[in-house]
C-alpha positions in Angstrom: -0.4 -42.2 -107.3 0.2 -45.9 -108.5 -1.8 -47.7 -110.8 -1.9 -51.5 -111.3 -2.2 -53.2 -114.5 -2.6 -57.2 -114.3 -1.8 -57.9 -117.9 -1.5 -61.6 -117.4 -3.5 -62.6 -114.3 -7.9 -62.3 -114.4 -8.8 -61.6 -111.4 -11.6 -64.4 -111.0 -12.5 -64.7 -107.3 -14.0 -67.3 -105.9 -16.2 -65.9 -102.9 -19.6 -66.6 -101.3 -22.7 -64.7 -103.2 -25.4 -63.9 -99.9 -27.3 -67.2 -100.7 -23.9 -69.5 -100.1 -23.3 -70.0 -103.9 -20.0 -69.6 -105.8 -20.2 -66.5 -107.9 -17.5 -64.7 -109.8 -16.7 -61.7 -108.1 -14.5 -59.3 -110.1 -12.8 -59.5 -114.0 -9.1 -57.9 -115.1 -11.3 -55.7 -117.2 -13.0 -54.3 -114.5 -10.0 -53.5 -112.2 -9.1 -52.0 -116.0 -12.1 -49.8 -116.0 -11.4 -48.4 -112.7 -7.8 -47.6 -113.3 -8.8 -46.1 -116.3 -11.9 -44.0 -115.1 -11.6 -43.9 -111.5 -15.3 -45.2 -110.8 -17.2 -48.7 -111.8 -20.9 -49.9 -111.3 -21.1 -53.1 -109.9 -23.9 -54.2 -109.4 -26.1 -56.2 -106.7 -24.1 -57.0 -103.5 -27.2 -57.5 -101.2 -30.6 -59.0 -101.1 -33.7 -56.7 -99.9 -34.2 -58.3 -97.0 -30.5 -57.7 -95.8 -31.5 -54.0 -97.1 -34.5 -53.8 -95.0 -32.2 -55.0 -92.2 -30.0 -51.9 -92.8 -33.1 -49.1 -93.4 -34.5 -51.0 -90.2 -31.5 -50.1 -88.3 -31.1 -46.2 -89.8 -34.7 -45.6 -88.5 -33.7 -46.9 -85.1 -30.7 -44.3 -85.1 -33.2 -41.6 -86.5 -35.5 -42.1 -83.5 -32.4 -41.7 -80.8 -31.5 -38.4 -83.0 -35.1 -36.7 -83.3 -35.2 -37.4 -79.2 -32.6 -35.6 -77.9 -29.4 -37.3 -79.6 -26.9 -39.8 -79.1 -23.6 -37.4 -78.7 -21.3 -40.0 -77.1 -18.8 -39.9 -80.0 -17.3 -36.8 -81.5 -18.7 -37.9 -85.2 -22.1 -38.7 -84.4 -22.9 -34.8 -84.2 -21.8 -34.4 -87.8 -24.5 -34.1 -90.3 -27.2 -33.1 -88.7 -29.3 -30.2 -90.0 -30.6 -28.0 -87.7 -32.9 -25.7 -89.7 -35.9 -26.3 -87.7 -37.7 -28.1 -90.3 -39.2 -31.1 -88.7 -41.0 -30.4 -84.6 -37.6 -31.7 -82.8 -35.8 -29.0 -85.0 -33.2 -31.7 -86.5 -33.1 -32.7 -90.1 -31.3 -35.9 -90.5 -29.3 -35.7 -93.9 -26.1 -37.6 -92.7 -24.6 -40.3 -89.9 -21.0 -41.1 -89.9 -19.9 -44.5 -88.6 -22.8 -45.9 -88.3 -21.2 -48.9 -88.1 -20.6 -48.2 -84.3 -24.5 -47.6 -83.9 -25.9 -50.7 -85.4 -25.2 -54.4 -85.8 -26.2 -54.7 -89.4 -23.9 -52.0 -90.6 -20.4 -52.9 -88.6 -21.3 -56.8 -90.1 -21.7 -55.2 -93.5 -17.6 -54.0 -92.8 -16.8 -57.4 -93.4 -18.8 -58.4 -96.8 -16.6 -61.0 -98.8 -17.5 -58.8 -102.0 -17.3 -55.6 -101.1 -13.7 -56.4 -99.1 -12.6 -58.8 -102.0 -13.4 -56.2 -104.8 -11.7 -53.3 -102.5 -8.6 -55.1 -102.6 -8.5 -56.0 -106.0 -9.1 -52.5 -106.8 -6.5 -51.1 -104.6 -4.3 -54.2 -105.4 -3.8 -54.9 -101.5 -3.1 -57.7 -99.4 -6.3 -56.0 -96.7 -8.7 -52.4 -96.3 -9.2 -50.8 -93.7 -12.3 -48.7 -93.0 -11.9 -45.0 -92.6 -15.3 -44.1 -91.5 -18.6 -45.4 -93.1 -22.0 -42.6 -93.3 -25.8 -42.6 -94.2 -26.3 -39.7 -97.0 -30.2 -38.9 -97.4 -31.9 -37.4 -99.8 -35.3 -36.8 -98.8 -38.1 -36.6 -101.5 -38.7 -32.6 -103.0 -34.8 -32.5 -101.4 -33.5 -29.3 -103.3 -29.7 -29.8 -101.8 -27.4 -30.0 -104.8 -24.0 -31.8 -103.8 -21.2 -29.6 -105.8 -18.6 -31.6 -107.5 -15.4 -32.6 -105.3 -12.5 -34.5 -104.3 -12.8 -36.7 -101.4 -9.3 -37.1 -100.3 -8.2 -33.2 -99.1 -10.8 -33.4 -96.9 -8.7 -36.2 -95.1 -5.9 -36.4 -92.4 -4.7 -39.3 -94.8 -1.3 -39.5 -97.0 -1.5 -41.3 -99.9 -4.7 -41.4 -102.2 -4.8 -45.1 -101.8 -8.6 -45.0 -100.8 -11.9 -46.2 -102.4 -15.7 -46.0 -101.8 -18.1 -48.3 -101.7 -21.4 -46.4 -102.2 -24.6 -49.1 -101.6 -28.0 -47.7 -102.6 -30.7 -48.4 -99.9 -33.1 -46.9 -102.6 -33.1 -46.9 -106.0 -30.9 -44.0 -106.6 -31.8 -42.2 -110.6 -30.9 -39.2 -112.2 -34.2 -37.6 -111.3 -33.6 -38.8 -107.4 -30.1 -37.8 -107.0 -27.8 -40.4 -108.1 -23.8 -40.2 -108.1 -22.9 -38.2 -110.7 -18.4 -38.9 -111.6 -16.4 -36.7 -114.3 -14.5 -40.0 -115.8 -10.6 -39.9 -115.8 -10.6 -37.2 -113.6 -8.5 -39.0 -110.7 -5.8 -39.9 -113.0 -5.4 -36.0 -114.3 -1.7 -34.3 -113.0 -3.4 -31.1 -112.1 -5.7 -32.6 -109.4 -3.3 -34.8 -107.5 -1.2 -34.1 -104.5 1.4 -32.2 -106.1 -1.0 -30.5 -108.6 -2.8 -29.7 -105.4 -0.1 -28.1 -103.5 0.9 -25.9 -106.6 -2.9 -24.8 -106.9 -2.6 -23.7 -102.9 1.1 -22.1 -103.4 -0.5 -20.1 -106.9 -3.4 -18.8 -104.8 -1.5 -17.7 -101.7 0.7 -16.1 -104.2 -2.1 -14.3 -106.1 -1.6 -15.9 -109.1 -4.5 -17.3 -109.8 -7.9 -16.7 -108.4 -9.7 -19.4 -109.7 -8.6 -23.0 -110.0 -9.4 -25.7 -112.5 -10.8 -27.4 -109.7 -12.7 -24.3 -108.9 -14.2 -23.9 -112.3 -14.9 -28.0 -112.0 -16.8 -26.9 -108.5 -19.3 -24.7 -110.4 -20.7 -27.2 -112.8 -24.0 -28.6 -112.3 -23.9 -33.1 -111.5 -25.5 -32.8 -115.3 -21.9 -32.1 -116.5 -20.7 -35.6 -115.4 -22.1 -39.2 -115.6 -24.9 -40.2 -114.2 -24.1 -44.1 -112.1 -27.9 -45.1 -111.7 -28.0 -48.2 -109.4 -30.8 -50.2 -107.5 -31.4 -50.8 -103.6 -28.9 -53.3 -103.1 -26.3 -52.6 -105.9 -23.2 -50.8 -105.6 -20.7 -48.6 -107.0 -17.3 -47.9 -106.5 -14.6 -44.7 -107.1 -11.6 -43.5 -106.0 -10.7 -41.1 -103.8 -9.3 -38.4 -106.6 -12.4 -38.6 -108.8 -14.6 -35.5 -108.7 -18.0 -36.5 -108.3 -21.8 -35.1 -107.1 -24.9 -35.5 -107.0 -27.9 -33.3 -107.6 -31.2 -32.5 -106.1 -34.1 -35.1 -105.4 -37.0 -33.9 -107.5 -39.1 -37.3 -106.7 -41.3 -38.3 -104.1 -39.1 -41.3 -103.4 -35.8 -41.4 -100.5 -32.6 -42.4 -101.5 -30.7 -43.1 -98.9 -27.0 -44.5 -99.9 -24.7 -46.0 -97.2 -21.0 -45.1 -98.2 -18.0 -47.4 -96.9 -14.3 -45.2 -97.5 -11.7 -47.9 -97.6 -8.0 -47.7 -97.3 -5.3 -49.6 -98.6 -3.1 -51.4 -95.7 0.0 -48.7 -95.0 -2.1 -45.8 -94.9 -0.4 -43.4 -92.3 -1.7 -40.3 -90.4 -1.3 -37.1 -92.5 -2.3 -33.9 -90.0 -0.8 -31.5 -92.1 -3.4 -32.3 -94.8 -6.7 -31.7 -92.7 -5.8 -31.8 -89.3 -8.8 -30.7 -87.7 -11.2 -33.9 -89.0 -13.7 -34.9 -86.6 -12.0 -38.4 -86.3 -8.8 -37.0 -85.5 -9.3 -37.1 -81.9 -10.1 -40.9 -81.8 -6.7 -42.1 -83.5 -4.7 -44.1 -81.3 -1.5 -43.7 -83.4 0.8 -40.4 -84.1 1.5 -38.1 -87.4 3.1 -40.2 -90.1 2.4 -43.7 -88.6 -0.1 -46.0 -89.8 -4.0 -45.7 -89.2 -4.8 -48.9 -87.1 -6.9 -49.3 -84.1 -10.2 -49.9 -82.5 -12.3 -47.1 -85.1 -10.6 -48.2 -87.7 -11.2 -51.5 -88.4 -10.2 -54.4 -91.1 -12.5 -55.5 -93.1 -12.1 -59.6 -92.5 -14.4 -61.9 -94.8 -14.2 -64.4 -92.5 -16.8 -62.8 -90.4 -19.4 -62.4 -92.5 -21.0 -65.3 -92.4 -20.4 -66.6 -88.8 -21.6 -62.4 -87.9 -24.6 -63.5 -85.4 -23.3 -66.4 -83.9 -20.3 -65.6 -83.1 -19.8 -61.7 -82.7 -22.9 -60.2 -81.6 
């Protein structure tokens, strides 16, 4: 795992806010905070009518789902609830890559702050996106979201991957914000190689139950709560162990989550080889992730989106 320290340079970008103004977009002692914690709350990246554009385009894709389905793409299955608790029998809770579905999303790929702040985090010349997906939490929703790591669910081989998780709602303790246990990305014992030992101790019958195991059981209420507004953001790496509890509130809160990669990330099918995405990759075990559904997030786009790409 590497960690960057800029202990000369601020980070000061100069980027386009949503409105066309000048706005600082990230400080050294925020990239600081992240190395340090493995998470940060950032703040407002979007205005409400650009998140009405993206809950507009969600209940567009809910409609195709609750009639019959859009199953052109291996990943667009995944998610779904089928516990027959609506009349279609379908229970939407997740969408991954939605940004293949609808305009809004694939455009918000390419959002100078979002892309700028990624690569200041991961101290990288470009991201790529790994996939993007739509978590819900439906009001009176009783699902409580365990604590985990992201990145072993991954064909991926180096934990060189953020984030980006946007509220479309207001997202509070009492709805089911993210919940992170600070520092916990930067601990020995749940990194690759701490990892592989925890897997080599169990298939020895050393252990039984893992740190990460114990970690697993705890309620959200055992880490920090991130409360953000529709619009806002936050941001953690792929190693932190985080969750999210139930939505006790009459409210949604929907969150759109962008995973990011740093450029060089390689194919890793010894580590999750069965991934839903796996069958879309256009490039072998051990080379880099590039192609068509995995695309680069380029600033550039952003602004000239509707005139010159849709």
């Amino acid at each position: 795992m590497r960690f960057f320290l800029f202990s000369q340079v601020i980070l000061y970008c100069q980027l386009p806010n949503l409105r066309g103004e000048t706005n600082t977009m990230i400080e050294q002692e925020q990239v600081r905070f992240f190395q340090q914690n493995g998470y940060l709350k950032y703040g407002p990246v979007l205005n409400m009518d650009e998140v009405e554009e993206l809950r507009d385009g969600l209940d567009r894709v809910i409609q195709i789902e609750l009639n019959g389905g859009d199953n052109s793409e291996p990943e667009f299955e995944f998610g779904h609830d089928l516990r027959n608790q609506n009349p279609s029998g379908r229970v939407i809770t997740q969408f991954v890559n939605m940004w293949k579905r609808e305009p809004a999303y694939e455009r918000l790929l390419h959002h100078p702050t979002i892309s700028g702040v990624l690569c200041a985090l991961l101290n990288t010349s470009q991201v790529r996106l790994w996939h993007d997906q739509i978590i819900s939490k439906p009001p009176g929703d009783n699902d409580h979201f365990r604590f985990h790591q992201d990145f072993y669910f991954w064909p991926l081989d180096r934990p060189e991957i953020v984030t980006c998780w946007l509220a479309l709602d207001d997202a509070t303790i009492d709805s089911g914000c993210m919940h992170v246990i600070s520092a916990s990305h930067a601990d020995p014992r749940f990194g690759p190689e701490g990892h592989k030992e925890e897997l080599r101790a169990k298939e020895a019958n050393e252990i039984t139950e893992s740190e990460r195991d114990k970690i697993s059981k705890q309620p959200a209420s055992f880490g920090i709560p991130v409360e953000i507004k529709a619009g806002e953001c936050m941001f953690h790496h792929c190693l932190n162990f985080h969750a999210t509890p139930p939505n006790v509130t009459e409210n949604q809160r929907r969150a759109h989550i962008m995973i990011f990669m740093a450029k060089g990330t390689r194919v890793n099918l010894s580590q999750s080889g069965g991934h839903v995405l796996v069958p879309g990759f256009e490039v072998g075990d051990g080379e880099e992730l590039v192609g068509k559904g995995f695309p680069a997030s380029d600033p550039k786009l952003w602004d000239n989106w509707y005139q010159d790409v849709r």
